[in-house]
C-alpha positions in Angstrom: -10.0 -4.3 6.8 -9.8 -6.8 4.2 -10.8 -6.9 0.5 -12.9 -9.2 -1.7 -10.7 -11.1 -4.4 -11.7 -8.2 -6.9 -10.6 -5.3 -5.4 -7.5 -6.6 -4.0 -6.6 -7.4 -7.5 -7.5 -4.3 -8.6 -5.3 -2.4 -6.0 -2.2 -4.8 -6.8 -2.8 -3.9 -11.0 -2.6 -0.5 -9.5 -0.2 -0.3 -7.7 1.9 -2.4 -10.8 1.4 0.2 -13.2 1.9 3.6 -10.3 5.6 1.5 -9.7 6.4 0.8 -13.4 5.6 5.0 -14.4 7.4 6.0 -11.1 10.4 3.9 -12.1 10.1 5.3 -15.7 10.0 9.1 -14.2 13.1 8.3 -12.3 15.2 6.8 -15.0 14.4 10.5 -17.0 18.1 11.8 -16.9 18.3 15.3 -15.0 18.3 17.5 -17.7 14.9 16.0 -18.9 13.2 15.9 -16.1 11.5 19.4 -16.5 10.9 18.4 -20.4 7.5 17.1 -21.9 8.3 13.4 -20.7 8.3 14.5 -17.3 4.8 16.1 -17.7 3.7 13.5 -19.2 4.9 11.0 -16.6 3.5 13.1 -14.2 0.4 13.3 -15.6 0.2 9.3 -16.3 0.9 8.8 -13.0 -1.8 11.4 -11.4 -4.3 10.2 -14.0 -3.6 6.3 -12.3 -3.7 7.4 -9.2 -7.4 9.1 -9.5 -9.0 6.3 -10.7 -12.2 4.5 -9.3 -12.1 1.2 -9.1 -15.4 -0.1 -9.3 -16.8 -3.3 -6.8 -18.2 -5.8 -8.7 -21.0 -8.2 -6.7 -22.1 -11.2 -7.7 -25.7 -12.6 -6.7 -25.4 -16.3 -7.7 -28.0 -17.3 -5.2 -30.5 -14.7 -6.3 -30.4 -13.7 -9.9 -26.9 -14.0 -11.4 -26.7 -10.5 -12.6 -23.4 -8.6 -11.2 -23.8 -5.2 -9.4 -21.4 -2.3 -10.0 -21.1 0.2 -6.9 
């Protein structure tokens, strides 16, 4: 299954920004990985992962409004 130019952007931003927090999480020395940062990380991380991403259409040939779905 492929993607339109929109959402595979959107996946790639994603899946940027779930890497860059994961990395973070994992550079959290031991001791601190049960502290606040952690739980924040954590929640950062679930909070990215939930998100909708929204398909944008565009309808040149009929009106030139864009579509969210």
């Amino acid at each position: 299954m492929g993607f339109c130019e929109h959402c595979a952007g959107q996946r790639f931003d994603r899946a940027q920004v779930l890497r860059a927090l994961r990395a973070a999480r994992r550079k959290l020395p031991r001791r601190e990985r049960s502290s606040h940062a952690d739980a924040a990380l954590a929640a950062a991380i679930q909070a990215v992962r939930s998100l909708e991403i929204p398909h944008i259409e565009y309808f040149d040939e009929v009106t030139g409004d864009e579509v969210l779905h």
